[in-house]
MARROBA-73861 format. One record per residue (C-alpha): residue in three letters; x, y, z. Coordinates in steps of 0.05 Angstrom, whole numbers, padded with zeros to 5 digits, always signed. Each point is the difference from the previous one (the first is absolute). Example, Ala and Ser with C-alpha at 12.3 -4.5 7.8 and 13.67 -1.06 7.14 Angstrom:
BEGIN
ALA+00246-00090+00156SER+00027+00069-00013
END
This chain:
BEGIN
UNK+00737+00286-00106UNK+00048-00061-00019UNK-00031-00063-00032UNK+00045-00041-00044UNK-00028-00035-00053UNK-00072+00032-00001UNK-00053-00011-00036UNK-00052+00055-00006UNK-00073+00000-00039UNK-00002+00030-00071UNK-00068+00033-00024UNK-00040-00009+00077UNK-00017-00068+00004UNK+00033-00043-00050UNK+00052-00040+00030UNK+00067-00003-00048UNK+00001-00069-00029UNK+00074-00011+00019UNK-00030+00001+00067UNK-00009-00069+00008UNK+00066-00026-00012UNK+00030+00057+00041UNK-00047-00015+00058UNK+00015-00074+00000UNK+00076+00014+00010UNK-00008+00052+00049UNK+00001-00012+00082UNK-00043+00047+00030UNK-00052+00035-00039UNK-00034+00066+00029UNK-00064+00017-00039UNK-00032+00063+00009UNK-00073+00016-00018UNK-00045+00059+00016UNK-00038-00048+00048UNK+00009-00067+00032UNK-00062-00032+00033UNK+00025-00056+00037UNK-00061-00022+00035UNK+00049-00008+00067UNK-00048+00030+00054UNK+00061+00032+00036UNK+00028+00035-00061UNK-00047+00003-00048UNK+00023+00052-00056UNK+00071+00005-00027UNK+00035+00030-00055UNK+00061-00043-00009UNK+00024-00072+00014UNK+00067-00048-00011UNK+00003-00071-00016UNK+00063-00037-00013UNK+00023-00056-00050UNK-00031-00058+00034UNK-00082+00048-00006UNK-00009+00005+00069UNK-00007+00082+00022UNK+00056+00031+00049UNK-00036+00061+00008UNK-00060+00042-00006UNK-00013+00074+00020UNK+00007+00064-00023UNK+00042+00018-00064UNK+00056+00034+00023UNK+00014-00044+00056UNK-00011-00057-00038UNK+00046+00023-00054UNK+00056+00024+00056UNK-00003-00067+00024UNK+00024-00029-00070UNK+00041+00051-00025UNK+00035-00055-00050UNK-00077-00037-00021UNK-00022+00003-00067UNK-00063+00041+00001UNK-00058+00001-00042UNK-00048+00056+00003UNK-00069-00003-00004UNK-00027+00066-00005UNK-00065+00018+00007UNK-00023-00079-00001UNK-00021-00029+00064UNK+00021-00064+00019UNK-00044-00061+00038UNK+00017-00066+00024UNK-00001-00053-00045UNK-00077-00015-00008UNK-00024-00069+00017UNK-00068-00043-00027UNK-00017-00045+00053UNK-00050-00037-00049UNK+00024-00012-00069UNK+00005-00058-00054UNK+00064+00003-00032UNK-00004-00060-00049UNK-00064+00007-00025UNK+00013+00079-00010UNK+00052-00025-00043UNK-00046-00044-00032UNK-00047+00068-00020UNK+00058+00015-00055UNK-00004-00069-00026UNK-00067-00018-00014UNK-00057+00029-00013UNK-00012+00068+00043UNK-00075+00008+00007UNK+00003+00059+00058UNK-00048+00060-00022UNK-00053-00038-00041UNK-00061+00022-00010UNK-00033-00039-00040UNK-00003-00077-00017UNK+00022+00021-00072UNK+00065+00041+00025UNK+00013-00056+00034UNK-00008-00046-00062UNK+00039+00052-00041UNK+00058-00007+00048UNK+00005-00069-00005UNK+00002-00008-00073UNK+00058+00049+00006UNK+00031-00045+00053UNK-00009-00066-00038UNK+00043+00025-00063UNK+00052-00014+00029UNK-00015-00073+00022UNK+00011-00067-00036UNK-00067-00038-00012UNK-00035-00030+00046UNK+00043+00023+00057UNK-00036+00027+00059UNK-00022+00082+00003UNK+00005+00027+00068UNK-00009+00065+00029UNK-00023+00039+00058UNK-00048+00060+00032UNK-00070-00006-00033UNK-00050+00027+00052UNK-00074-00001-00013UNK-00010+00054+00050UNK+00030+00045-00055UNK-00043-00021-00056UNK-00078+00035-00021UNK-00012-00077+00012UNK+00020-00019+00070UNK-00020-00071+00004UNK+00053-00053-00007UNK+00033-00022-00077UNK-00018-00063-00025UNK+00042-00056-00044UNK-00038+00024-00060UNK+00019+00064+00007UNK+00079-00023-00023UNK-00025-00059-00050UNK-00016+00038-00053UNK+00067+00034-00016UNK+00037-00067+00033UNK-00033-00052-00013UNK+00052-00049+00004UNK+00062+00027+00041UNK-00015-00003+00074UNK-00002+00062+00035UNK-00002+00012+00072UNK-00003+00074+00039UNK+00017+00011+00065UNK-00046+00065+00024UNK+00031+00063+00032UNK+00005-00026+00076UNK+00024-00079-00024UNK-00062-00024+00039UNK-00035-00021-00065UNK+00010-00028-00066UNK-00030+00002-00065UNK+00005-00054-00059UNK-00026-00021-00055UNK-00026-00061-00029UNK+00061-00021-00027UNK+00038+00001+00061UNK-00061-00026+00040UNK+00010-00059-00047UNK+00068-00010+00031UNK-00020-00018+00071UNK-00008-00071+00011UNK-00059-00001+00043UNK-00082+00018-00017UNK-00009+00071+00019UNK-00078-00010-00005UNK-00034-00014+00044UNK-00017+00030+00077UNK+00067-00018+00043UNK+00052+00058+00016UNK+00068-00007+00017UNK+00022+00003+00076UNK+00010+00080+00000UNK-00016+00020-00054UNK-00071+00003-00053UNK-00002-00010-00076UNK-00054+00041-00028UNK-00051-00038-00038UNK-00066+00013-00032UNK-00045-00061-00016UNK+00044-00049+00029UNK+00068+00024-00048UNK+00053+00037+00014UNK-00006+00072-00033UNK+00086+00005+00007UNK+00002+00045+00066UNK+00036-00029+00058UNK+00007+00021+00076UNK+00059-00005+00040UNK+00014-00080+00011UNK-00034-00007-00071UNK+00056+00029-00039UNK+00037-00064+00027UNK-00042-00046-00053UNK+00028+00048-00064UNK+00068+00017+00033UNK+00019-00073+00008UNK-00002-00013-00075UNK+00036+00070-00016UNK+00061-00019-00036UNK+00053+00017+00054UNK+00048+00058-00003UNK+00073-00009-00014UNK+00053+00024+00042UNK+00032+00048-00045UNK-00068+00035-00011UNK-00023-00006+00082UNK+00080+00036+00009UNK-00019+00050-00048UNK-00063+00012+00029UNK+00031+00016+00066UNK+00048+00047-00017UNK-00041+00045-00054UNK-00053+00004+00072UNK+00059+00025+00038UNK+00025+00048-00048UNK-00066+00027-00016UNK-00001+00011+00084UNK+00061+00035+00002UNK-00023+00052-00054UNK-00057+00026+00038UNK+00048+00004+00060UNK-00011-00066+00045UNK+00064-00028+00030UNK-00043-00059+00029UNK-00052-00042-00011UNK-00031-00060+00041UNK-00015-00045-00051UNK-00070-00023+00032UNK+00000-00084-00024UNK+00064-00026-00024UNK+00010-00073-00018UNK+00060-00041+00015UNK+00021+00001-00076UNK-00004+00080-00004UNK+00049+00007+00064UNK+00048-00042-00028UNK-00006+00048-00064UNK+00009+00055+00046UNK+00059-00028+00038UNK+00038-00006-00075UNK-00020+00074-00021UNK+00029+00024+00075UNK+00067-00045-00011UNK+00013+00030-00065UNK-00013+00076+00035UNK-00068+00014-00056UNK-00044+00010+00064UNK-00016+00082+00002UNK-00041-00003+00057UNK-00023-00037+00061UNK-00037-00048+00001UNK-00028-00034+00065UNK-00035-00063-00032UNK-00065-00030+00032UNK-00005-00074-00012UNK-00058-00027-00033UNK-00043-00037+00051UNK-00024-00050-00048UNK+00063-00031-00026UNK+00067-00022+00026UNK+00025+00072+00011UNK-00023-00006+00071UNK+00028-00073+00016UNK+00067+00021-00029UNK-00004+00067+00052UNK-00022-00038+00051UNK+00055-00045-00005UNK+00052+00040-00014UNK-00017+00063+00043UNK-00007+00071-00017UNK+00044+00014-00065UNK+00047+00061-00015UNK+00041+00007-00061UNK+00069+00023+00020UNK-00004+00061-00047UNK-00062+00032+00038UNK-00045+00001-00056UNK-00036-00055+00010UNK-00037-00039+00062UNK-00057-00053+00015UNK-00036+00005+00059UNK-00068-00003-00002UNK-00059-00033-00032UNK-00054+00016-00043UNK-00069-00041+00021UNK-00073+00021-00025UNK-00060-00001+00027UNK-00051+00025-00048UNK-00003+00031-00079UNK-00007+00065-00026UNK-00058+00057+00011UNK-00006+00017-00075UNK-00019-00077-00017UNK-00036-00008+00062UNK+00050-00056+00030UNK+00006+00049+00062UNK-00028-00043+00057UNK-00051+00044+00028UNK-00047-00015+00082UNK-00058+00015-00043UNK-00024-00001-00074UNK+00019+00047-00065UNK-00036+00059+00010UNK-00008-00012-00080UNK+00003-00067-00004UNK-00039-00033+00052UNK+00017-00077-00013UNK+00071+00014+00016UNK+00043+00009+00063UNK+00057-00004-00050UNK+00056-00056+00022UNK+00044-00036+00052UNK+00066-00016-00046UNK+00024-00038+00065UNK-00046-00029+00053UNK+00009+00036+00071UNK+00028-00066+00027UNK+00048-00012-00048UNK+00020+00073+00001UNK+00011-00008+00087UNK+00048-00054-00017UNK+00049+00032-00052UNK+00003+00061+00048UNK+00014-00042+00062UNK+00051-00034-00050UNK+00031+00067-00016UNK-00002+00028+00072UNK+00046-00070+00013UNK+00044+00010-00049UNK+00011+00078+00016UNK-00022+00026-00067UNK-00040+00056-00004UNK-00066-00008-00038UNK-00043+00050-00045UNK-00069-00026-00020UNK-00041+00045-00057UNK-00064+00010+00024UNK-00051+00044-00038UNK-00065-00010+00038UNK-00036+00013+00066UNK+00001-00076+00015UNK+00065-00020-00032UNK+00028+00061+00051UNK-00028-00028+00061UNK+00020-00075-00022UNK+00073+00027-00005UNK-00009+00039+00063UNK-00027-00054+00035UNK+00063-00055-00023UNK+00042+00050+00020UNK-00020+00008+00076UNK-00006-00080+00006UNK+00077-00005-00026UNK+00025+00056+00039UNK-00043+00027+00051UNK-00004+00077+00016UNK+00072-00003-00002UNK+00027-00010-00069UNK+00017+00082-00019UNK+00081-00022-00005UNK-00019-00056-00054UNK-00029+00055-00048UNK-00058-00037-00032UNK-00037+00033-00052UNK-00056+00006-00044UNK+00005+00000-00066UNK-00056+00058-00022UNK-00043-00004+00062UNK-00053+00037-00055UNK-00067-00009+00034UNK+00002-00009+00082UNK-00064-00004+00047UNK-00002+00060+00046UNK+00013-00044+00060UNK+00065-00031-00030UNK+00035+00064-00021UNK+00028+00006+00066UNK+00020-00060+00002UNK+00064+00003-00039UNK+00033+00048+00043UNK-00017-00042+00060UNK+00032-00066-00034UNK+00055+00044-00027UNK-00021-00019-00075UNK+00025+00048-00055UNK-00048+00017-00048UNK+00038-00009-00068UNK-00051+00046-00048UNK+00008+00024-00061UNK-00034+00070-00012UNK-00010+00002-00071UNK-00042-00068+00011UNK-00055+00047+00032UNK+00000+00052-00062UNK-00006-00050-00046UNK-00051-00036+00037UNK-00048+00067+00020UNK-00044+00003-00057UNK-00026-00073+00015UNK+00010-00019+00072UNK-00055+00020+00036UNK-00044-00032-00043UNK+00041-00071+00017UNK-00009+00017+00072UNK-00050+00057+00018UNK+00001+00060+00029UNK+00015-00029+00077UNK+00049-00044-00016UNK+00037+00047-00047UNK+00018+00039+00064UNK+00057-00060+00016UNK+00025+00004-00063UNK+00066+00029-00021UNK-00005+00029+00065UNK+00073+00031+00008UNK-00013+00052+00049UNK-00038-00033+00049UNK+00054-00065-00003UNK+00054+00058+00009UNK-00033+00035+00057UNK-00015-00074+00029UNK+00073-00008+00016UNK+00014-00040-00069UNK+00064+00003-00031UNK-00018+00004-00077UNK+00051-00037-00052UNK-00015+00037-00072UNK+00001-00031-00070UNK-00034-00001-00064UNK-00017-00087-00014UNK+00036+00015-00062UNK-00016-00021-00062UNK-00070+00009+00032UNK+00006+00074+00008UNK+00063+00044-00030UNK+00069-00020+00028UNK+00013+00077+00000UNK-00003+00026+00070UNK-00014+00068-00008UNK-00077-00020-00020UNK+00001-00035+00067UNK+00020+00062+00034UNK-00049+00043-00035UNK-00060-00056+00017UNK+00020-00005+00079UNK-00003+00079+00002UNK-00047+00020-00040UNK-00049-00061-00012UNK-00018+00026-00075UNK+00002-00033-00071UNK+00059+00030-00046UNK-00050+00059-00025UNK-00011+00028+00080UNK-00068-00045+00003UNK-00041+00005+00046UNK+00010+00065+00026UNK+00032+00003+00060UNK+00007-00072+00004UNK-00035-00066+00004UNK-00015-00013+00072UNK+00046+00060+00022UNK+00001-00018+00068UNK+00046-00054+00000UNK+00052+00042-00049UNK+00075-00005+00030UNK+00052+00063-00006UNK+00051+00006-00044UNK+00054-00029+00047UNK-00037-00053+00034UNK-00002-00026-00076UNK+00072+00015-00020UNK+00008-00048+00074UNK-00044-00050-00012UNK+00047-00004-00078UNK+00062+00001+00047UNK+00009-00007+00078UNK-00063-00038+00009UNK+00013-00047-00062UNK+00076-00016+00030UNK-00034-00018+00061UNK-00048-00046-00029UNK+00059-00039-00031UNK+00048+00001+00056UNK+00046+00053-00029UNK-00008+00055+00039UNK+00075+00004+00023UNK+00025-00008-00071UNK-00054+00050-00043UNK-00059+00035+00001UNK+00030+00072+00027UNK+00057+00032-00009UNK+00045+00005+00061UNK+00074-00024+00018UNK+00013-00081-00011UNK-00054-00006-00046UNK+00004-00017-00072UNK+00002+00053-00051UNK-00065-00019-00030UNK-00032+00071-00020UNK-00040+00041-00062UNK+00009+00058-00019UNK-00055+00038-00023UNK-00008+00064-00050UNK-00053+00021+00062UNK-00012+00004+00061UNK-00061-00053+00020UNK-00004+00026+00072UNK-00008+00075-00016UNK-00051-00001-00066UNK-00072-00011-00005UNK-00008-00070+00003UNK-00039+00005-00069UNK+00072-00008-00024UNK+00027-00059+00029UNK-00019-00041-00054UNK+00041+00036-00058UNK+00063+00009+00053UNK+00060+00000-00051UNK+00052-00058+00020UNK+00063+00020-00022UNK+00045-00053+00023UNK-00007-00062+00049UNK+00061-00032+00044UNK+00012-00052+00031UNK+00059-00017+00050UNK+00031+00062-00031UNK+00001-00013-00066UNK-00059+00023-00059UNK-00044-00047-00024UNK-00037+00031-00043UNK+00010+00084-00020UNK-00056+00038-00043UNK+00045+00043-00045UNK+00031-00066-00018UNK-00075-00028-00020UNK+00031-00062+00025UNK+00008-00042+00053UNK+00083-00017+00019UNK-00028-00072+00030UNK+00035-00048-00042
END
């Protein structure tokens, strides 16, 4: 068989590292692999495909067709890999995973002490007295569960403020030095609209809630641009080596776009990314105003935007009908009041922007649910609005997503992280809403997966092994937490895909594999739709594309993203 120019695999899977340059040049690429799942219902397995110089594919079918068809295509050969399309997080946090590689990294902590250790380690490297940040401290992972206190950081910094954003960004911990630094009494018994500072005696302890983390954030010495630039792109290449070729960025102020727009002008964007403005600020005035955004290079868009409703389970900010089942003075917290809520949707509906609201609890849900339907009726499927997490629904609003045409945006490794503690938040009745993929599924709801990044792992593999399986990393608990509301193996890979595009208005551009669409795709050392689901999570990604061209290749250890 005649094919000029070819380029073949060396050694199975490793691509040759000439490839890239020869690929670039090239018109029409054929790659062959010993599977293609390209999650297009019509044709849903193939072995090869073609794509041609501008990364959009010709052609998709069987290998020797294929290859008869473009006799004179360079080919590459993927044997024995199996290829997927390019794999999607529909929740994620670009900046501020960036931001995990240049502060302080608390993820994993144990113990108030590791985290103390850490942060000595961390503040070598700082001038004095300038601030030490860092993120991920959860109590839930400690012997001692309760909540850290200022003292807790004084001794070892007694002078340089520090201030420590925990695991899910809905809380804050600082310490006296930093608490020093607000300019307002923190004693006392008021709370901030939305938020709660924990106190004991009257005094602030250095825990804040959701709209407390305002008071400590507004005298944070602000970022510059180089560093908020660099934080953006080392989140985006760190996506791209665990095989995303999108992302929507879930709260992205006016500032960061504009950072974006530079990095896609100067071609150092290696993925999509479909930005949600930030509710709060003037991202959503500037959209509103200037319509729906698309960068002329495809990589980058602005559509929608990011509104909350309530705070996090794990810091009991969820807003929840009735109390904590273990703490019985809380319903956790409204971060917006209902009203105000109504009116930024009805806002958004004007405007024609599409709007995704987190919402953790039972009552946060139905509050979102119930702006929703005033705005648009029974009739608003075609505007694609979304919930952000939709983590803990009443039994009487589950259905209620398919009927408004909501998509459930959910991020599967939330609910393995999450099982050791959450039915003691909620009890055993409620904890029958929660994380409740299978009956939202079977209810008609189209489910957008992700991973809330730097919350959970950006790598999507562990989000694929949670949605199937519903076990910690060791196989834990048997069988599965709450088996019942386990999805397959491909309704997972979808969600990461088909069901993702959807969610951000791609669907014609990405999200399967079939002619016209981008050349987004992974290719993968195994095959996720034929093993035991116990391996999804160690799936070997040995290269990731995008619009044709490599991003990021394994036997390189690199990413190519400039």
């Amino acid at each position: 068989m005649r094919m000029a120019r070819a380029v073949r695999t060396m050694r199975g899977l490793s691509i040759l590292a000439g490839l890239w340059t020869t690929v670039a040049a090239g018109q029409v690429t054929v790659v062959t692999a010993s599977k293609v799942h390209t999650m297009d219902a019509a044709h849903p397995v193939a072995d090869a495909f073609a794509f041609d110089a501008t990364g959009r594919i010709v052609d998709i079918g069987e290998r020797d067709r294929v290859l008869a068809a473009h006799r004179d295509a360079r080919r590459i050969d993927l044997a024995g890999a199996t290829v997927v399309p390019g794999l999607i997080d529909a929740h994620g946090h670009v900046g501020n995973l960036g931001y995990t590689f240049l502060r302080a990294d608390l993820v994993g902590t144990t113990s108030k002490v590791e985290v103390i250790e850490r942060l000595r380690a961390s503040a070598r490297d700082l001038a004095p007295g300038a601030w030490l940040l860092g993120r991920g401290w959860d109590q839930n992972d400690w012997t001692d569960t309760a909540f850290p206190t200022a003292a807790d950081l004084d001794a070892a910094f007694p002078d340089r403020p520090v201030w420590l954003e925990r695991i899910d960004g809905h809380a804050g911990w600082a310490n006296t030095a930093a608490m020093r630094a607000v300019k307002r009494d923190l004693g006392g018994d008021w709370q901030p609209d939305g938020g709660r500072i924990e106190r004991a005696g009257g005094r602030a302890t250095g825990v804040f809630v959701d709209g407390a983390m305002a008071l400590v954030d507004a005298v944070v010495p602000p970022v510059d641009d180089a560093t908020a630039t660099r934080a953006l792109e080392l989140g985006m290449r760190a996506a791209v080596e665990h095989g995303l070729t999108g992302v929507h960025d879930a709260g992205v102020s006016l500032a960061d776009l504009r950072r974006y727009q530079r990095l896609a002008d100067a071609g150092r964007m290696p993925l999509r990314i479909d930005a949600m403005a930030d509710g709060d600020h003037e991202a959503f005035d500037w959209l509103c105003r200037a319509g729906l955004y698309r960068h002329p290079g495809g990589r980058l868009g602005m559509r929608t935007v990011k509104l909350y409703i309530d705070g996090a389970l794990g810091s009991r900010g969820a807003a929840l009908l009735a109390p904590y089942s273990d703490a019985a003075d809380t319903h956790g917290l409204l971060v917006v009041e209902p009203a105000k809520l109504r009116g930024i949707v009805r806002r958004a509906r004007d405007c024609g922007v599409q709007v995704a609201t987190h919402a953790i609890g039972d009552r946060g849900n139905r509050e979102v649910l119930d702006a929703f339907e005033a705005a648009l009726g029974t009739t608003g499927g075609e505007r694609r609005w979304r919930i952000e997490h939709a983590q803990v629904l009443a039994p009487s609003d589950l259905p209620r997503l398919a009927k408004l045409g909501v998509i459930a945006s959910m991020q599967p490794t939330h609910a393995t992280s999450d099982m050791p503690w959450a039915e003691q938040r909620v009890g055993p009745e409620r904890i029958v809403g929660a994380y409740a993929w299978r009956q939202l599924r079977d209810a008609g709801t189209r489910l957008a997966l992700g991973s809330d990044f730097p919350v959970e792992s950006v790598d999507p593999r562990l989000g694929l092994y949670a949605a199937a399986t519903r076990t910690d990393a060791d196989g834990k608990p048997a069988g599965g937490w709450r088996p019942e509301e386990k999805l397959t193996a491909f309704e997972a890979l979808r969600g990461f895909t088909l069901d993702a595009a959807y969610a951000g208005f791609d669907e014609a551009e990405v999200g399967s594999l079939e002619r016209g669409k981008r050349a987004d795709f992974v290719v993968l050392r195994e095959d996720p739709l034929a093993i035991d689901p116990a391996g999804l999570r160690t799936l070997t990604v040995e290269s990731t594309w995008v619009d044709g061209q490599p991003v990021y290749e394994r036997a390189a250890g690199r990413s190519t993203a400039r």
